[in-house]
mmCIF file of the N, C-alpha and C atoms, coordinates in Angstrom:
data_MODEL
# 
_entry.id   MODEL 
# 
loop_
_atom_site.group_PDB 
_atom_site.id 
_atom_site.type_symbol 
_atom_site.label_atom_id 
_atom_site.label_alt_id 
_atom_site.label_comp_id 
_atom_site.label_asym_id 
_atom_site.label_entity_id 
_atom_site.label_seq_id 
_atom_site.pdbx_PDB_ins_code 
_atom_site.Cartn_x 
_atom_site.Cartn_y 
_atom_site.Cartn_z 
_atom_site.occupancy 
_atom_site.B_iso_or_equiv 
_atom_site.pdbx_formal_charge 
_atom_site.auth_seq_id 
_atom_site.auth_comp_id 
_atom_site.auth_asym_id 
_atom_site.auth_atom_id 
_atom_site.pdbx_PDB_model_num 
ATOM 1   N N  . UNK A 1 1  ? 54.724 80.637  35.582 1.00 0.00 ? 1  UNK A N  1 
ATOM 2   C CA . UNK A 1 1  ? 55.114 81.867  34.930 1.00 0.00 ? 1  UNK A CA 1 
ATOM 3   C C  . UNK A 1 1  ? 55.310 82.955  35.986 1.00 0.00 ? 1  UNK A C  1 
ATOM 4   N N  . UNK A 1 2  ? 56.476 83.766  36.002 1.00 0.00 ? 2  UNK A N  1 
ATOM 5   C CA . UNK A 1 2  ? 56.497 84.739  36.617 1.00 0.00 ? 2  UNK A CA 1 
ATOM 6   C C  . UNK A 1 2  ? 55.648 85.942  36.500 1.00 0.00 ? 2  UNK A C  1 
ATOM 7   N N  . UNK A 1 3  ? 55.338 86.566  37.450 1.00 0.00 ? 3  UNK A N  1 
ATOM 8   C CA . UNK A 1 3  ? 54.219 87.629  37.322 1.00 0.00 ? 3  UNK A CA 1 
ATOM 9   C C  . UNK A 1 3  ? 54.798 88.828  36.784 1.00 0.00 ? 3  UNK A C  1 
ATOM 10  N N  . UNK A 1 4  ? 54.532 89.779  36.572 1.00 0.00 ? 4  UNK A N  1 
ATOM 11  C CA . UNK A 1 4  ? 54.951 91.055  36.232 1.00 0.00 ? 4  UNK A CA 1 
ATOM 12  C C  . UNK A 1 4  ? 55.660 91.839  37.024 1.00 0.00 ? 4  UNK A C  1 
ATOM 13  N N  . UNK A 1 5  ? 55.585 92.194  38.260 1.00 0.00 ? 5  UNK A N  1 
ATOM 14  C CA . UNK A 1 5  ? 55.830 92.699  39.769 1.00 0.00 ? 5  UNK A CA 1 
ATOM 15  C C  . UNK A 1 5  ? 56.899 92.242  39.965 1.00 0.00 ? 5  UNK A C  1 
ATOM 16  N N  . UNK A 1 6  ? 57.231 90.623  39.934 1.00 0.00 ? 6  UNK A N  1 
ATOM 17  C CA . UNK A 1 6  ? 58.222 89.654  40.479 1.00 0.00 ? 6  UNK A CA 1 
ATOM 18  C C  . UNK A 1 6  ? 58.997 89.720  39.619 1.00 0.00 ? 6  UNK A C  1 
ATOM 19  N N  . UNK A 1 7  ? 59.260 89.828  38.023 1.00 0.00 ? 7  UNK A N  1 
ATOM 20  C CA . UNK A 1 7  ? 59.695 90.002  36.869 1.00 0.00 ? 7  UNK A CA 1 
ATOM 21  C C  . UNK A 1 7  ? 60.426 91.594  37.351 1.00 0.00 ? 7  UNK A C  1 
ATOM 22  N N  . UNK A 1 8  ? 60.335 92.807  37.431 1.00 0.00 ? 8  UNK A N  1 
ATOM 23  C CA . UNK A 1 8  ? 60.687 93.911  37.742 1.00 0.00 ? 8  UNK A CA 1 
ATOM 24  C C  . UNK A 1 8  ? 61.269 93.980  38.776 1.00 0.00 ? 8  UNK A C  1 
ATOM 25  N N  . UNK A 1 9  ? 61.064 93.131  40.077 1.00 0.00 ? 9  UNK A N  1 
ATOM 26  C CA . UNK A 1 9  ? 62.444 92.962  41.096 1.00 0.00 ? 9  UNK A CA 1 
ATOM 27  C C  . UNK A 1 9  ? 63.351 92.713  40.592 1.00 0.00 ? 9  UNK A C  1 
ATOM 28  N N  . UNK A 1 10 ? 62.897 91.268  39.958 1.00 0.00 ? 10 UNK A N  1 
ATOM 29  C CA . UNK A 1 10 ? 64.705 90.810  39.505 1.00 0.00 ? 10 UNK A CA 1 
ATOM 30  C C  . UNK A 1 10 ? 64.969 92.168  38.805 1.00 0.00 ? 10 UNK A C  1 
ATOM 31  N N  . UNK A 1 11 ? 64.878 92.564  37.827 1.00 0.00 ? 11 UNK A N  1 
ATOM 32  C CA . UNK A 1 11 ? 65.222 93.777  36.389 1.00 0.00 ? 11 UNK A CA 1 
ATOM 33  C C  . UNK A 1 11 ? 66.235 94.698  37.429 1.00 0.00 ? 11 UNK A C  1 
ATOM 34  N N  . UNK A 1 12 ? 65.323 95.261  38.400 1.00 0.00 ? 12 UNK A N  1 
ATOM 35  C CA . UNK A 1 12 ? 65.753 96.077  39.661 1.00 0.00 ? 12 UNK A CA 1 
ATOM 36  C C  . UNK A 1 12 ? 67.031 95.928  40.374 1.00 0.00 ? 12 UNK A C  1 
ATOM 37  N N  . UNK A 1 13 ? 67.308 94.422  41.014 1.00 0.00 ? 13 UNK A N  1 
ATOM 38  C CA . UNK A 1 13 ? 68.056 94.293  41.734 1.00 0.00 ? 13 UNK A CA 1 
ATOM 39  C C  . UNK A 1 13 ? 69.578 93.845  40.661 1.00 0.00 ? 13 UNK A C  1 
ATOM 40  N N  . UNK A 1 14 ? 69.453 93.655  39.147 1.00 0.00 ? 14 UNK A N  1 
ATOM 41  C CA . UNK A 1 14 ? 70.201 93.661  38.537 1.00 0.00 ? 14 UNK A CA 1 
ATOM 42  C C  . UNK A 1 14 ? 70.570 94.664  37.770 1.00 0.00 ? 14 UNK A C  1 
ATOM 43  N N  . UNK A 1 15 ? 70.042 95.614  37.657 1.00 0.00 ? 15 UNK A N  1 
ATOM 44  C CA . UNK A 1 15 ? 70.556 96.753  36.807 1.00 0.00 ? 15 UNK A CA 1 
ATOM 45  C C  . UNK A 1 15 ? 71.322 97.630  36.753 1.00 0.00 ? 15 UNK A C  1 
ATOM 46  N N  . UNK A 1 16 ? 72.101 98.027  38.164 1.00 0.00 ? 16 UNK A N  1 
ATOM 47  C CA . UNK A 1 16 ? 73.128 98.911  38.060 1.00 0.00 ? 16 UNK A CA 1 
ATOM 48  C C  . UNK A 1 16 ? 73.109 100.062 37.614 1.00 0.00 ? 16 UNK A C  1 
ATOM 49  N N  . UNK A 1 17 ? 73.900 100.991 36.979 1.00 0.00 ? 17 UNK A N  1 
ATOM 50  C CA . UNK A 1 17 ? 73.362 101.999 36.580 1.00 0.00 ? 17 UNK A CA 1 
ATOM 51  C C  . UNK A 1 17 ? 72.762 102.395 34.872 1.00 0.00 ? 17 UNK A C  1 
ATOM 52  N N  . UNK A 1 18 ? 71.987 101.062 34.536 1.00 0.00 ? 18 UNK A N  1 
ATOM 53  C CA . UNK A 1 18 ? 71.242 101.244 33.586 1.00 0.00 ? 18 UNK A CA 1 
ATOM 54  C C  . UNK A 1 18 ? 70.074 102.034 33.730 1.00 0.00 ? 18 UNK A C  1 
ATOM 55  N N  . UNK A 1 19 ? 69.500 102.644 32.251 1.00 0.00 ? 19 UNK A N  1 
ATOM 56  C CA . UNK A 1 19 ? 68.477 103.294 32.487 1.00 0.00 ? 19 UNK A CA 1 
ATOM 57  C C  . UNK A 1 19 ? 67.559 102.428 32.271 1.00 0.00 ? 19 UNK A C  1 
ATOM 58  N N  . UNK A 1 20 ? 66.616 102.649 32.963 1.00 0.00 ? 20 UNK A N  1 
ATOM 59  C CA . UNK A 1 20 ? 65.366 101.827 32.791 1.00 0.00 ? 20 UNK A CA 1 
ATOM 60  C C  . UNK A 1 20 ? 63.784 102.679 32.102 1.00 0.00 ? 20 UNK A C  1 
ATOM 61  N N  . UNK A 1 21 ? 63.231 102.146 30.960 1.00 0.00 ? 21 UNK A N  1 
ATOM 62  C CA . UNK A 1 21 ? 61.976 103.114 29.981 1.00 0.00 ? 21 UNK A CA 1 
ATOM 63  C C  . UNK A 1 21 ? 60.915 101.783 30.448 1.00 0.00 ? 21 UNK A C  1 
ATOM 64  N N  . UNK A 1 22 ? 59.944 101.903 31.423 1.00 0.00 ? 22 UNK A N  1 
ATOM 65  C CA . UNK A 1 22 ? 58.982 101.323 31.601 1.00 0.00 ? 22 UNK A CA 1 
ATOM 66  C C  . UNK A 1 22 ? 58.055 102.062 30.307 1.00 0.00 ? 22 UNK A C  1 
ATOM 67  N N  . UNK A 1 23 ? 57.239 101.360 30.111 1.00 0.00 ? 23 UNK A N  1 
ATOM 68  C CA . UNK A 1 23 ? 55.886 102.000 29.554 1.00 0.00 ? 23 UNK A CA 1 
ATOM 69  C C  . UNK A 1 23 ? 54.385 100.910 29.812 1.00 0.00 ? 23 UNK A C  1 
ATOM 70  N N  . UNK A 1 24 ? 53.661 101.455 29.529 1.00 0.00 ? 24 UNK A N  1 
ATOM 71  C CA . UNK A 1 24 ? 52.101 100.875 29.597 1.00 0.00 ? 24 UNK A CA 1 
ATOM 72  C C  . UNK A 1 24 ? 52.019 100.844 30.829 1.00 0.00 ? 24 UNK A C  1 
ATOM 73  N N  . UNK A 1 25 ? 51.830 99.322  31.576 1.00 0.00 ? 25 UNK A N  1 
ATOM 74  C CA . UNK A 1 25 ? 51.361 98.955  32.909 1.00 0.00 ? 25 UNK A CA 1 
ATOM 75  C C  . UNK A 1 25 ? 52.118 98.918  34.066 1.00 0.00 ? 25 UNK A C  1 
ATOM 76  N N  . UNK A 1 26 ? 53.677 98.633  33.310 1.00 0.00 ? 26 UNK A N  1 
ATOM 77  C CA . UNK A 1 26 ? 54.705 98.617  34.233 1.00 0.00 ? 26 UNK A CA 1 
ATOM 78  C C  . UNK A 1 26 ? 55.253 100.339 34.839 1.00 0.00 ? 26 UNK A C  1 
ATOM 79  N N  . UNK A 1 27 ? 54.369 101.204 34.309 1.00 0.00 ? 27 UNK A N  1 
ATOM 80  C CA . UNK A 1 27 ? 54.290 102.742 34.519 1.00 0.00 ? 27 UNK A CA 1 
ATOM 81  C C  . UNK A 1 27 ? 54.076 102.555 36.305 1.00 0.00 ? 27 UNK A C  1 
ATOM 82  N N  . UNK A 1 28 ? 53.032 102.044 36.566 1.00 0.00 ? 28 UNK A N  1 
ATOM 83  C CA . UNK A 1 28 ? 52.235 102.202 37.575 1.00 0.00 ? 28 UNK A CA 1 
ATOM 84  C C  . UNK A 1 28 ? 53.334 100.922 38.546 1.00 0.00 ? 28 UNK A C  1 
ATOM 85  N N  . UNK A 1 29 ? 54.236 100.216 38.348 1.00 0.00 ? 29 UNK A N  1 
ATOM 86  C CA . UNK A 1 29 ? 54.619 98.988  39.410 1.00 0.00 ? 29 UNK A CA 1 
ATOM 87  C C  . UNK A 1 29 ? 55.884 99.436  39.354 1.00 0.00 ? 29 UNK A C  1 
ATOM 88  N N  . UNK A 1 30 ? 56.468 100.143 37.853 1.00 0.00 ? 30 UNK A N  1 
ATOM 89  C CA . UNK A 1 30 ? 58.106 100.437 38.198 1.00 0.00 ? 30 UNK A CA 1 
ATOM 90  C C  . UNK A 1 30 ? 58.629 100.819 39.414 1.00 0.00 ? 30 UNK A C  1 
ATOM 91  N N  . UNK A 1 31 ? 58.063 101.908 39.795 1.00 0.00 ? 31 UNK A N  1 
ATOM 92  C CA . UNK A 1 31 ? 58.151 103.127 40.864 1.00 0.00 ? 31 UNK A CA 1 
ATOM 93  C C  . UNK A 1 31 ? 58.064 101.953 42.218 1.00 0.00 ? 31 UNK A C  1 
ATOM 94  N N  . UNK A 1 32 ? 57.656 101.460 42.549 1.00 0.00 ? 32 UNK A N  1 
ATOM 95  C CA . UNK A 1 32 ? 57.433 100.343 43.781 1.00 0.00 ? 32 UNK A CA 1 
ATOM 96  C C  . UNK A 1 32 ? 58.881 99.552  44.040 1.00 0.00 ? 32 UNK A C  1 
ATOM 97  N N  . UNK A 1 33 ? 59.451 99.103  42.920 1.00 0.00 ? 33 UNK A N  1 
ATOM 98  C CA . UNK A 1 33 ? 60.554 98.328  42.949 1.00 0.00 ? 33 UNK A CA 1 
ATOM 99  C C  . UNK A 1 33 ? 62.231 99.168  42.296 1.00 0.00 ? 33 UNK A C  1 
ATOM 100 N N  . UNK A 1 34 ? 61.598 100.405 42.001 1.00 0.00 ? 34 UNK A N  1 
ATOM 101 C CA . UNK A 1 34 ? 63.283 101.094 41.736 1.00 0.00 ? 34 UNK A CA 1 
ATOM 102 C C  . UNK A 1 34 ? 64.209 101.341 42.562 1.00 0.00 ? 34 UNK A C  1 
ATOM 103 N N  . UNK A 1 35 ? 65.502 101.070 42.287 1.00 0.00 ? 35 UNK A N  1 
ATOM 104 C CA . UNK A 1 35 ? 66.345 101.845 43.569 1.00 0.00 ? 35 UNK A CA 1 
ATOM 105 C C  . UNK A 1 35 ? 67.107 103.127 43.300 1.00 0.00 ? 35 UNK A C  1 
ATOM 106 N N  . UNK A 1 36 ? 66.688 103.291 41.558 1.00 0.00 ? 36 UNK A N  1 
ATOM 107 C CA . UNK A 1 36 ? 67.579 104.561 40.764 1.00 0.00 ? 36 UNK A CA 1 
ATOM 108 C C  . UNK A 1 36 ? 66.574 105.676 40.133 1.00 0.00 ? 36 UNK A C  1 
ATOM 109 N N  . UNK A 1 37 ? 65.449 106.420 40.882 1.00 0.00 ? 37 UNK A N  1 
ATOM 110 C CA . UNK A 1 37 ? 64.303 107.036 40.308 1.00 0.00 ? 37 UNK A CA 1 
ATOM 111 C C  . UNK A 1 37 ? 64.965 107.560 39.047 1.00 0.00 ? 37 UNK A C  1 
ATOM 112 N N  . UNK A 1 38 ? 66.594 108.563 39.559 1.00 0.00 ? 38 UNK A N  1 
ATOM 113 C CA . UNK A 1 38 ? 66.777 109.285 38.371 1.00 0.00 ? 38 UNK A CA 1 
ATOM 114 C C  . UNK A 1 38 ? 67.824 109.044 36.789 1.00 0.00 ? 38 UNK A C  1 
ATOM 115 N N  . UNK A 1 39 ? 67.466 107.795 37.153 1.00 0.00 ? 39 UNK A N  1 
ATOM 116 C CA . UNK A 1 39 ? 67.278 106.707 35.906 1.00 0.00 ? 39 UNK A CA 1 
ATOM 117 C C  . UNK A 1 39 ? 66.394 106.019 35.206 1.00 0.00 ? 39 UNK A C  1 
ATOM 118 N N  . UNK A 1 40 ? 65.529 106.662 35.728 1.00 0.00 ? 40 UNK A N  1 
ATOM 119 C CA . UNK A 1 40 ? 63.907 105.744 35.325 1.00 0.00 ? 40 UNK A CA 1 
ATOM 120 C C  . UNK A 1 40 ? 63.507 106.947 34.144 1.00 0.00 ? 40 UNK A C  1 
ATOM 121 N N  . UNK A 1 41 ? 63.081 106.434 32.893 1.00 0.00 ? 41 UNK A N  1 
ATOM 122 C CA . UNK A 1 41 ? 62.593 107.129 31.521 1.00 0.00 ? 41 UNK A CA 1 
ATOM 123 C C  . UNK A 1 41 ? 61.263 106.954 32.029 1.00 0.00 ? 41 UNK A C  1 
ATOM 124 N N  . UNK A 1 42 ? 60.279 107.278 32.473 1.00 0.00 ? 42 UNK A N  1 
ATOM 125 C CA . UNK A 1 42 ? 58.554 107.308 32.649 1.00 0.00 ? 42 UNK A CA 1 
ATOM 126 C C  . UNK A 1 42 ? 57.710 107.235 31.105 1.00 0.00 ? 42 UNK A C  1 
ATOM 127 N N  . UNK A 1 43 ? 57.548 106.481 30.459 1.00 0.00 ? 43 UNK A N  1 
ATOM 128 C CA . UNK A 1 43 ? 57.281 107.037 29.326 1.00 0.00 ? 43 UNK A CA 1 
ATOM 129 C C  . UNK A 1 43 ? 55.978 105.821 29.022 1.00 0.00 ? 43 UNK A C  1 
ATOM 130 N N  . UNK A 1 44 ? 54.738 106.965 28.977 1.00 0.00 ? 44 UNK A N  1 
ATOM 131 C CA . UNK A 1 44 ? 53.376 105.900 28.841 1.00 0.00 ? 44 UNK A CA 1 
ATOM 132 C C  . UNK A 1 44 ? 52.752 106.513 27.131 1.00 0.00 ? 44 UNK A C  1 
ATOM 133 N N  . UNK A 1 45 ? 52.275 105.809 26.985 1.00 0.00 ? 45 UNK A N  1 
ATOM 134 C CA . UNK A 1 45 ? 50.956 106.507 26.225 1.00 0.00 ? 45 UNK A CA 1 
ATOM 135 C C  . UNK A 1 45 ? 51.511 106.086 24.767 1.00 0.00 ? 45 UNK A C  1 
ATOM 136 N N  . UNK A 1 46 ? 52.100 105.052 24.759 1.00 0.00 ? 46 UNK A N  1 
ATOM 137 C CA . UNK A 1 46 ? 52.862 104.892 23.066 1.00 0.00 ? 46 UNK A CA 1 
ATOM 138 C C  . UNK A 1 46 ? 53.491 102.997 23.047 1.00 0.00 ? 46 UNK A C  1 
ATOM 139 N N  . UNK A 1 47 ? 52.418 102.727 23.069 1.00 0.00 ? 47 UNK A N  1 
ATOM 140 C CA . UNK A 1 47 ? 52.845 100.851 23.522 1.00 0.00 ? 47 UNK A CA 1 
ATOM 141 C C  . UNK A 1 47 ? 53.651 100.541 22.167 1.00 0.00 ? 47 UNK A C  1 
ATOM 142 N N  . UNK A 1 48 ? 54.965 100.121 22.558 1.00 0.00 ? 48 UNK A N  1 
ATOM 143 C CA . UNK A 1 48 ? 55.773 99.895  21.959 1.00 0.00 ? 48 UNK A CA 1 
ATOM 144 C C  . UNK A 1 48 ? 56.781 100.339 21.219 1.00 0.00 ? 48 UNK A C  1 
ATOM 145 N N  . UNK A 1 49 ? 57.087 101.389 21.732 1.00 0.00 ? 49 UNK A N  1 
ATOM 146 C CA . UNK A 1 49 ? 57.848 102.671 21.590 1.00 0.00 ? 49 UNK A CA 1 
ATOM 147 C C  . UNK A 1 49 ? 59.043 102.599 22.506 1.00 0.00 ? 49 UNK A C  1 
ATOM 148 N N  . UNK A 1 50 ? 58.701 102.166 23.663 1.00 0.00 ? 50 UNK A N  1 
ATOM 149 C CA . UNK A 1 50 ? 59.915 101.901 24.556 1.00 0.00 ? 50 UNK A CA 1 
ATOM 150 C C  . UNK A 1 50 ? 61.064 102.002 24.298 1.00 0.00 ? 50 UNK A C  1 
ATOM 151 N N  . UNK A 1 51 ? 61.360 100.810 23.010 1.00 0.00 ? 51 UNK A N  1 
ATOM 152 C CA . UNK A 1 51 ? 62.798 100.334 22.450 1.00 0.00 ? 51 UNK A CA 1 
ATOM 153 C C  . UNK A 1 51 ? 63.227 102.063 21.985 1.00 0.00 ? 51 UNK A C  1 
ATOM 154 N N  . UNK A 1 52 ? 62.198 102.342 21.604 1.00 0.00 ? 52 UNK A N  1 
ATOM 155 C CA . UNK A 1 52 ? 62.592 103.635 20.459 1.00 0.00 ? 52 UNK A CA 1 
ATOM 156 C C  . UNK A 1 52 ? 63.359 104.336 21.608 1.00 0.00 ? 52 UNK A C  1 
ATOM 157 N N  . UNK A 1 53 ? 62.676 104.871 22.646 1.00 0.00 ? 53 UNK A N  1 
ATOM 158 C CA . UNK A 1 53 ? 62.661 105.942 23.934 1.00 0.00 ? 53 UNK A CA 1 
ATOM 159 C C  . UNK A 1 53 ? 64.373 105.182 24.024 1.00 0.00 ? 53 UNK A C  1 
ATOM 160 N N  . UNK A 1 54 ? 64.530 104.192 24.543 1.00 0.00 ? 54 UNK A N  1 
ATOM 161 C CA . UNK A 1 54 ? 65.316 103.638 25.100 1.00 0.00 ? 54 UNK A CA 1 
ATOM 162 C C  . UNK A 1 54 ? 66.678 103.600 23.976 1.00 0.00 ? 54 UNK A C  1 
ATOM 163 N N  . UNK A 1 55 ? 66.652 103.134 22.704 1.00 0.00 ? 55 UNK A N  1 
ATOM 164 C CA . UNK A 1 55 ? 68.053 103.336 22.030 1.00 0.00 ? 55 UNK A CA 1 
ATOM 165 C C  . UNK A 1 55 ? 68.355 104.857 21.740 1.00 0.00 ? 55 UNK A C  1 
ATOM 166 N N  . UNK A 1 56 ? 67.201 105.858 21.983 1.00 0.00 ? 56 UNK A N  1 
ATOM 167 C CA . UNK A 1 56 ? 67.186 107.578 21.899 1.00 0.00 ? 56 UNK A CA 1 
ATOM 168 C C  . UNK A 1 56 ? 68.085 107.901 23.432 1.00 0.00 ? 56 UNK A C  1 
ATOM 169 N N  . UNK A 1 57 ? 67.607 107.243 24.176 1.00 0.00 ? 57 UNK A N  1 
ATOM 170 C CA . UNK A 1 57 ? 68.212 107.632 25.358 1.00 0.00 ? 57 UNK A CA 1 
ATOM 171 C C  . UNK A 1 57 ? 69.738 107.380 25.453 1.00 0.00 ? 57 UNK A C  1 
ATOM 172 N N  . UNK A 1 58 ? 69.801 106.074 25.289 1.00 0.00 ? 58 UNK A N  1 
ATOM 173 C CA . UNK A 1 58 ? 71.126 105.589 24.652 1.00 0.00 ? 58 UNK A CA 1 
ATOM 174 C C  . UNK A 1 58 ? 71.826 105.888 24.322 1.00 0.00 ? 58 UNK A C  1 
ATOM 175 N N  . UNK A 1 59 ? 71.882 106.868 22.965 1.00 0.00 ? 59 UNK A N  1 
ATOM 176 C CA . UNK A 1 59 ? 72.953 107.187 22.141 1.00 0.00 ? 59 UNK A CA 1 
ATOM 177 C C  . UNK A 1 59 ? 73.280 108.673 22.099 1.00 0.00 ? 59 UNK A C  1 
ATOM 178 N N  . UNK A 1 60 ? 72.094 109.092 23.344 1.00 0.00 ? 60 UNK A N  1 
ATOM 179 C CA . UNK A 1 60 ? 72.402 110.368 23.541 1.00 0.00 ? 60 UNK A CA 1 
ATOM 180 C C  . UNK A 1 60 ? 73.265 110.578 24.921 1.00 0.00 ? 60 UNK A C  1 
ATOM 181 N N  . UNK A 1 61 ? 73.301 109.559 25.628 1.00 0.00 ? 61 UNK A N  1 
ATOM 182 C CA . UNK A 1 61 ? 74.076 109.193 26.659 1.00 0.00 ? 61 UNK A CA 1 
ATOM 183 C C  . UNK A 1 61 ? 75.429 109.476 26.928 1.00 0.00 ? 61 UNK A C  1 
ATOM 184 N N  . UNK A 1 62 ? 76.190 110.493 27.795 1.00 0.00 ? 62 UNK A N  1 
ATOM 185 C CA . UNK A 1 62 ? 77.582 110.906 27.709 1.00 0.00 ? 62 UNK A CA 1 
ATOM 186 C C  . UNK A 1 62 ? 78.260 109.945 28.764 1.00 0.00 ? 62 UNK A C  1 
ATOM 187 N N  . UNK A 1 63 ? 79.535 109.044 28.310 1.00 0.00 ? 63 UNK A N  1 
ATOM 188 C CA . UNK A 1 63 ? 79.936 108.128 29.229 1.00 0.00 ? 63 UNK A CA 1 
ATOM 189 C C  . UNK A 1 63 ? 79.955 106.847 29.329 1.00 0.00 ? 63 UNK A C  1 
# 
């Protein structure tokens, strides 16, 4: 099984200019492996909310 850390490179080195909404644990490892900070949604404190953060971000998105 891939680890968590190793899981978020790949995410990283494939994402392009997607936004990326870490939350919970991956709060603390995102930041280590980003190459787009000001694409990164930071968003802790609401496990499983992400999707929410993330189709909000989405559709508010110009472009």
């Amino acid at each position: 099984m891939i680890d968590s850390l190793e899981a978020q490179k790949v995410i990283s080195r494939h994402r392009g200019n997607a936004i990326v909404v870490p939350t919970m644990s991956t709060n603390f490892e995102w930041p280590q492996v980003s190459t787009n900070p000001d694409l990164d949604v930071m968003f802790s404190g609401a496990m499983g909310k992400a999707s929410s953060v993330g189709l909000g971000v989405a559709l508010a998105r110009t472009g």
